[in-house]
N, C-alpha and C positions, 0 to 999 in steps of 0.2 A: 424594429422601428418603434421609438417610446413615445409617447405624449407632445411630447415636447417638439417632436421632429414633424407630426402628425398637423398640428397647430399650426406650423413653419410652413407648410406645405398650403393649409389652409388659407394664410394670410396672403400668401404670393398669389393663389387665385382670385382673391378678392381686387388685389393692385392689378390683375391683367386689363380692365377698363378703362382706369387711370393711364397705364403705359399708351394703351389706345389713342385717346383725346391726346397726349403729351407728343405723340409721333407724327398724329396729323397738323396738331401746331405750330410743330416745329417747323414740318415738310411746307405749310403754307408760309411763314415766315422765310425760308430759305428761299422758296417759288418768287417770293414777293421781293425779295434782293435782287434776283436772278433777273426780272420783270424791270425793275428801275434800270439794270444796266444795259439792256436791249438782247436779250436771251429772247427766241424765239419761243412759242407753246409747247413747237414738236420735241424742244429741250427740258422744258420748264416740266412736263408731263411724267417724262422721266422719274422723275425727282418721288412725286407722287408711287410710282411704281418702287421704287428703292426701300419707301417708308412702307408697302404693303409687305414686304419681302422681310422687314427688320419688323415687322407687327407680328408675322408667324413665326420667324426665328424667336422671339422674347416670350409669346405667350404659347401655350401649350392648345392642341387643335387648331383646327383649318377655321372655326365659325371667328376669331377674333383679325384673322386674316380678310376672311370676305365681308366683314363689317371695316377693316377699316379700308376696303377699295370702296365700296360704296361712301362713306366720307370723302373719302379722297376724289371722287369723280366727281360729289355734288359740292367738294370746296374750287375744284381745278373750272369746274361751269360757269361758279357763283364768283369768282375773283379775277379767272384770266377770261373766258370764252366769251367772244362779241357775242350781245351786248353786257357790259360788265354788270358786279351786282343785282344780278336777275338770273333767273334759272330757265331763261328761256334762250335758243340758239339759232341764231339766224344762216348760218356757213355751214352748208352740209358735209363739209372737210373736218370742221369740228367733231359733228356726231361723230364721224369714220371712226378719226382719230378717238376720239374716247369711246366708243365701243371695241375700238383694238385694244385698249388700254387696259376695260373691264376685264376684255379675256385673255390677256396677254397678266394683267396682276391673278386672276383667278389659279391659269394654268403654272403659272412659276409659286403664287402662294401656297397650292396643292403640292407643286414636288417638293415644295423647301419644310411643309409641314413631315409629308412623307420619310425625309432623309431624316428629318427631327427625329421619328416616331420609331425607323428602324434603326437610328445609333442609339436612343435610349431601350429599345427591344436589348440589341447587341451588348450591351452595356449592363445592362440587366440581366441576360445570361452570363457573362463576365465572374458578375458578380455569385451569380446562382452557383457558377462550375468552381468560382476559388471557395464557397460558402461546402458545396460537396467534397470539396480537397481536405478540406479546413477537418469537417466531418472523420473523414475516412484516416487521416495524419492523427486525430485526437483520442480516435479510440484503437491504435496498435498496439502499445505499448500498457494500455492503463489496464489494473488488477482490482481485484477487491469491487463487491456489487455496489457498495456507497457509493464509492469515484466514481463508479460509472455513471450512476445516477443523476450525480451531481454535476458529473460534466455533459449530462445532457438539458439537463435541467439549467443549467449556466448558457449554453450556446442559444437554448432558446427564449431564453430573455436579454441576449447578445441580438439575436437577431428579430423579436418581437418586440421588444421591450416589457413582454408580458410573463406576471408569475407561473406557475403551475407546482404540480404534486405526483408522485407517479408512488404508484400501489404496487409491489413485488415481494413474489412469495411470500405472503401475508405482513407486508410490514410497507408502512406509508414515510413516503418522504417529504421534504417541501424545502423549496428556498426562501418562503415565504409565510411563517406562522400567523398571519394573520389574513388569514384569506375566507376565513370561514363564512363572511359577509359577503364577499365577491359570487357576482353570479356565475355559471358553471354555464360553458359557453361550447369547448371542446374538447372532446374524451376521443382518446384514440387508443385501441387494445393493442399491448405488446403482446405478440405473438412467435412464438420461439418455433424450432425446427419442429417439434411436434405437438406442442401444447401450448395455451395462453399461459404467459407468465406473467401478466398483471395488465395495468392500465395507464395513460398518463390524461390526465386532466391539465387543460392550459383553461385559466382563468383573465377573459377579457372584456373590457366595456365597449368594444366593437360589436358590431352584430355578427360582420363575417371578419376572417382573417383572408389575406389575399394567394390568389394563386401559388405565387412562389413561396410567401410564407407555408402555403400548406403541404406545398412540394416537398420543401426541406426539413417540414419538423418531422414529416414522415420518413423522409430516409434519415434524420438523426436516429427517432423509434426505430426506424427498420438495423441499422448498426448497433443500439443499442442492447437490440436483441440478439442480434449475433455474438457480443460480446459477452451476457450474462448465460449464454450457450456453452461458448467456449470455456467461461469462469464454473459452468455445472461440472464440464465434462473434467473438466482440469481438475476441480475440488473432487469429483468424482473414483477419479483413476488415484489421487492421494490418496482418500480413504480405501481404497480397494488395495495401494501399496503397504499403508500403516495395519489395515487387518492379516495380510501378508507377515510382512515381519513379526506384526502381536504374535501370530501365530509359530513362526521360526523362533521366537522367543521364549513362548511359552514351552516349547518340544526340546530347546535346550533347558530350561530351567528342569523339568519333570528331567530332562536324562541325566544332566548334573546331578539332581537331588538325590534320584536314586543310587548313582555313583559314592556321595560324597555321604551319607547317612548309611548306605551300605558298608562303607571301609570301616567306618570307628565299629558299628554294631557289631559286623564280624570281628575284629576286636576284641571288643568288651566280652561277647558272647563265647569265641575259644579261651579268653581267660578264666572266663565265669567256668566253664564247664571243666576243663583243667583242676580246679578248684575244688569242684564238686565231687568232680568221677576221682580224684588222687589225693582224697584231703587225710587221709591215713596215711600217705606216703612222703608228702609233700612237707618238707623242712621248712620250719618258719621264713627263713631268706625269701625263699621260694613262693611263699603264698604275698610276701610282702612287693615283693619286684612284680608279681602277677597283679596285685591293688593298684599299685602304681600303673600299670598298663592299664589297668580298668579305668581309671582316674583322667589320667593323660587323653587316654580317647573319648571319654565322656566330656571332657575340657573343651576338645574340639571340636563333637558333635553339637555342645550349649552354642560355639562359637557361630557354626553353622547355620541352625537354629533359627539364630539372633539376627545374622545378615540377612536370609529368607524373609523372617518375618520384617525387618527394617526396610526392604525391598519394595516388600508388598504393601507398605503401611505410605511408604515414597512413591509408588505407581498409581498409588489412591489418596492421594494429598492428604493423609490422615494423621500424619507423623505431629505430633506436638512438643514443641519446645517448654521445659520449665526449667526454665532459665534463674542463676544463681550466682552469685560473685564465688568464684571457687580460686585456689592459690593454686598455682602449677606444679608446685612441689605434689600438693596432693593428686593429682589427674594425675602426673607420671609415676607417680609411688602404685596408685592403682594399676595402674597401666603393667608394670614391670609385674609385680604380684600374680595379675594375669595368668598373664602372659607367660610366666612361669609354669604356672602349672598345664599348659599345654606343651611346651617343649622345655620339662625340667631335666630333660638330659643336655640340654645344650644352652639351658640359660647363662652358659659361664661364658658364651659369647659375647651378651649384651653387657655391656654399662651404660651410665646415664652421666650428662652430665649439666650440673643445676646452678644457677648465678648467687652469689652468696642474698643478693638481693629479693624482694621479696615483689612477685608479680602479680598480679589479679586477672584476670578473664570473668564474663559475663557470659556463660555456657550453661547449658545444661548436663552435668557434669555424667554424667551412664551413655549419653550420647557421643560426648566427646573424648572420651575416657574409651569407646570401641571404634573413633577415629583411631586414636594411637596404637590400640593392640591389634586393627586392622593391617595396620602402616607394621608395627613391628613382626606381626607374622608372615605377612611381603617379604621382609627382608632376611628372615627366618629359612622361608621356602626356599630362597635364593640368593643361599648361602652355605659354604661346606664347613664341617666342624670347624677347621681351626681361622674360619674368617670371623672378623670383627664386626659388630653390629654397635652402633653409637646410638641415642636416645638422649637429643640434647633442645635445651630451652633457653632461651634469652629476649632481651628487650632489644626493638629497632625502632628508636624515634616514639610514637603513638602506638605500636603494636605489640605485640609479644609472637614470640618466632618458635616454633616448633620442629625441629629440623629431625629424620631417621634416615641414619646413613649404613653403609653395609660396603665393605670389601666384596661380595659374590661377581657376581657372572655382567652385571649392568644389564640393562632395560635394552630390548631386541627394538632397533632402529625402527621398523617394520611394525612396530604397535606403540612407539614411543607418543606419537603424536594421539592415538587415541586410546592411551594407558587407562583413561579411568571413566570408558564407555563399559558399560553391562558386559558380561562373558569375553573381554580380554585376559586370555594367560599365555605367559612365558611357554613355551614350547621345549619341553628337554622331555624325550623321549627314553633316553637312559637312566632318569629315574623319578619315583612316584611323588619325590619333595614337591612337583607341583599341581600337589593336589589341590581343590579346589573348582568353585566355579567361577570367577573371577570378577565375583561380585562385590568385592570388599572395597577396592578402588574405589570403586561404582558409587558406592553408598559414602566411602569416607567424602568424595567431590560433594556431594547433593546435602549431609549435614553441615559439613563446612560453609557452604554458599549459603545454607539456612541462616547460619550464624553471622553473614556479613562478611564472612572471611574469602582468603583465598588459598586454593592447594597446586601448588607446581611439583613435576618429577623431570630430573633429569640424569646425564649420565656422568658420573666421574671420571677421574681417568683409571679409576678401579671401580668398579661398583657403582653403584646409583645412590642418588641423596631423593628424598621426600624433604617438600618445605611447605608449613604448613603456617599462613599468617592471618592474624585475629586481632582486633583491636583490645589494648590492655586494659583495665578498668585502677581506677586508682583506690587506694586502702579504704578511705572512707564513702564510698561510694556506696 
């Protein structure tokens, strides 16, 4: 209820005195037609009774009712009852009749006040029960402690017209920044399943607020509470899920690691020692093809390494971009070099293939340059000697297109959709090519996205393509 409404209310009680005088004016005017055409008293009386009846129907209480029968008995004396114009009465039928009259307007101005008092009772619950409807409909669905706040803080200046402020889990709200002047009128504690969770303050220039207003801003608080309950328990049980997986994550990551830095070490480690314990016997070929294995597995233990640490630097928002106008020719010349020297027995798979045109990107080129060797050692893994692995680049419209596509086995339906979530890998059992913790994906997504870009994988009708798209930067830029 606002000011406005409050004032409306005001004014109509002041016109109840006016309606008064205006009903009994009327009623004697009409009395006095009634009177010229030969209308008896016992009819004319009536008339009087009608206008006490339309006096408590219009104004509010029984007192404007039994003031106006008292006019109306001392106009019906002073204008019809012998002798006229005198309030004195000589016909003892007269008194009868108008002492029936007083209590016959007293007892029907009574019921009619009555029927008034309980359809606006009625009417008023109505209103109270769609107001609790209203309540209970508005906080099922809604999430997030603001909303809630807000739409409690909304309903009851819906239905006060008055501001207020509510204090939760140490942080203060208000629909109304300028309240700090207002005097502080009503404070009601939220109180949650087992502890106070804050406070709300309704700031008003009333002295009191009314029953039913206090009725309902309590069960608004009292819902309130149960929703910022629900929203703990809810926010609760996430964090207790997300420490969960942190930790399913973490036990994959250490059991990978030790996997995936165990293979090359042993590796490097039976080369090295090869080397060591037979270097009297061991024919130069022999010690060379051994370097190379040392090399090779060291290639892809840096490779490892690198994703680990770009993981961790990504899980900790640490990762920084220094960003560079680089030419694509150079990122994929890098890239292949690489990449080579992890699988230089099989780089005779890969080709590249480059636009005679001359492209730019705005990258930070170490980071995106282990986008590519990520993507090319995917299709490495899962692929057999004599399949073909492509490494190609071109312009689309505003972008520059990155494509690695691969003859092998195509991407398993069953992890297609989420190919470049953390510890997704191919599944082949029959051999060790997918090594790995299937972190590369992982990270090639989360640098790309850094960059603006976007990365899709899908399946060929042989093989899988990687598409990799980045906005191109122009020569002079």
């Amino acid at each position: 209820m606002n000011d406005k409404m409050r004032e409306n209310k005001k004014n109509t009680r002041l016109l109840y005195p006016v309606y008064v005088i205006l009903i009994i004016f009327a009623a004697t005017g009409f009395c006095m037609i009634l009177s010229m055409i030969g209308i008896e008293n016992e009819s004319i009386i009536l008339v009087y009774l009608i206008a006490v009846l339309i006096s408590t129907v219009i104004s509010k209480g029984y007192i404007f009712g039994f003031i106006t029968a008292v006019f109306s008995l001392l106009s019906y004396n002073y204008f019809f009852a012998y002798p006229h114009f005198t309030f004195r009465i000589n016909d003892i039928q007269e008194v009868i009749m108008m002492c029936f009259f007083f209590v016959t307007a007293l007892i029907g101005g009574g019921m009619s006040s009555r029927y008034k008092t309980q359809s606006r009772i009625s009417a008023e619950n109505e209103r109270t029960t769609k107001l609790m409807y209203e309540i209970t409909e508005n906080f099922v669905d809604i999430t997030g402690i603001e909303n809630i706040v807000n739409t409690t803080m909304d309903f009851i200046y819906r239905l006060t017209g008055e501001y207020s402020t509510v204090s939760v889990y140490g942080k203060t709200y208000t629909n109304n920044p300028h309240l700090t002047d207002a005097p502080e009128r009503y404070t009601i504690p939220i109180t949650g399943k087992s502890k106070q969770l804050g406070t709300l303050t309704v700031f008003t220039s009333r002295n009191l607020l009314s029953a039913d207003e206090d009725k309902i801003i309590k069960a608004a608080i009292y819902q309130m509470a149960l929703v910022l309950d629900r929203e703990a328990i809810y926010t609760e049980r996430e964090n207790y899920k997300l420490d969960m997986q942190t930790e399913r994550l973490k036990s994959t990551l250490l059991r990978s690691i030790s996997h995936d830095i165990r293979t090359p070490l042993t590796g490097i480690l039976g080369a090295a020692t090869t080397i060591v314990e037979n270097d009297d016997v061991l024919k130069k070929e022999d010690v060379t093809a051994l370097a190379k294995d040392i090399m090779e597995e060291s290639e892809w233990l840096i490779l490892t390494v690198q994703n680990i640490l770009n993981m961790t630097r990504l899980s900790d928002n640490t990762l920084t971009l220094h960003k560079d106008i680089e030419l694509v020719d150079d990122l994929i010349s890098q890239a292949i070099t690489r990449i080579s020297r992890v699988y230089p027995k099989e780089i005779h798979k890969l080709s590249s293939e480059i636009p005679d045109e001359l492209i730019f990107v705005n990258v930070d080129g170490a980071l995106f340059v282990s986008v590519l060797i990520n993507l090319l050692d995917n299709a490495f893994k899962h692929s057999d000697n004599h399949e073909k692995i492509v490494l190609r680049a071109y312009s689309e419209g505003e972008n520059a297109i990155f494509e690695v596509t691969d003859d092998g086995c195509g991407i398993d339906e069953n992890v297609i959709h989420n190919i470049f979530e953390g510890f997704v890998t191919h599944n082949d059992p029959s051999s060790d090519r997918s090594r790995g913790m299937g972190l590369g994906l992982s990270i090639c997504r989360a640098i790309v996205n850094a960059h603006g870009g976007t990365i899709t994988a899908q399946n060929l009708e042989k093989g899988a393509s990687f598409r990799v798209t980045i906005k191109r930067e122009e020569e002079n830029s």
